[in-house]
N, C-alpha and C positions, 0 to 999 in steps of 0.2 A: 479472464483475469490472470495476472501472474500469480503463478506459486510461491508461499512465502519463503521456501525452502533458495529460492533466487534472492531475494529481495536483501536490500540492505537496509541499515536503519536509516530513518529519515535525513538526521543530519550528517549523517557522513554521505550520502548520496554528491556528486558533484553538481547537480545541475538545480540545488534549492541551496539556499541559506542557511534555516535551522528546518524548513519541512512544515511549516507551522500551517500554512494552506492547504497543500497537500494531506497534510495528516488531517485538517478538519473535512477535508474534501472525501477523504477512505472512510474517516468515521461516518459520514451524514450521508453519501454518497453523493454526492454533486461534481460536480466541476470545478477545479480548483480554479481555474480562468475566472471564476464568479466570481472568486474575492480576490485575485492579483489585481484586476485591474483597480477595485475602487479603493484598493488599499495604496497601490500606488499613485493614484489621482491627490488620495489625502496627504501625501506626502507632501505635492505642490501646495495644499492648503496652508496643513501645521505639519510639519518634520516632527515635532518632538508629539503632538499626538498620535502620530501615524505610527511611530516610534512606540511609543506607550500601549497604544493598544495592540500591536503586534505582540510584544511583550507579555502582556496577558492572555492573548490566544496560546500564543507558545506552550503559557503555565497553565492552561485549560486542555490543550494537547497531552503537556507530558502528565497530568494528575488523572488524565482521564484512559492512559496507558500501562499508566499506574493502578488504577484501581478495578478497571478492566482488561487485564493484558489477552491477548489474543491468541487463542489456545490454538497450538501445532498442530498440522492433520497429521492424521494416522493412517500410518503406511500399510497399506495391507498388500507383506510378501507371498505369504504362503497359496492365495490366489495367483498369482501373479506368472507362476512358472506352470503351473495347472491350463491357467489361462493359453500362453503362449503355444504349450505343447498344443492343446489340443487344436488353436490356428494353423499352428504348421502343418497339422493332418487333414485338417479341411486343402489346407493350400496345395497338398500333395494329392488327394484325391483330384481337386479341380486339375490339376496341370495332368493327371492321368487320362 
């Protein structure tokens, strides 16, 4: 999985719309392909319900980002240089 410290928000992403699949697809875990395609099927059906109901997934998206926003990890430095040192000494034994 990407780290969200990369991540942008959904709809400023370039390669989505508003993000509204995608975002239903990171909440549920699914593939967001599951709902492109039947939502763009419905499009040929009714435009304006295709339309419609996008619309409210959208508002199911952002209220549900809203009321659960997705807490930051926690970085933990102070391991981290502990960590590496004590790599680099394995790494210096082994090349010994």
């Amino acid at each position: 999985m990407e780290t969200q410290q990369d991540q942008v928000a959904l709809p400023m992403r370039t390669h989505t719309i508003f993000g509204v699949c995608e975002g239903l697809g990171e909440d549920f875990g699914f593939n967001p392909i599951l709902l492109r395609v039947p939502l763009a099927a419905s499009v040929l059906w009714s435009p304006t319900l295709a339309v419609a109901v996008y619309l409210a997934l959208g508002a199911v998206v952002l209220v549900s980002r809203l009321i659960f926003p997705r807490s930051k990890p926690t970085e933990v430095q102070s391991a981290a240089p502990a960590r590496n040192a004590a790599n680099e000494q394995h790494q210096m034994a082994d090349a010994a």
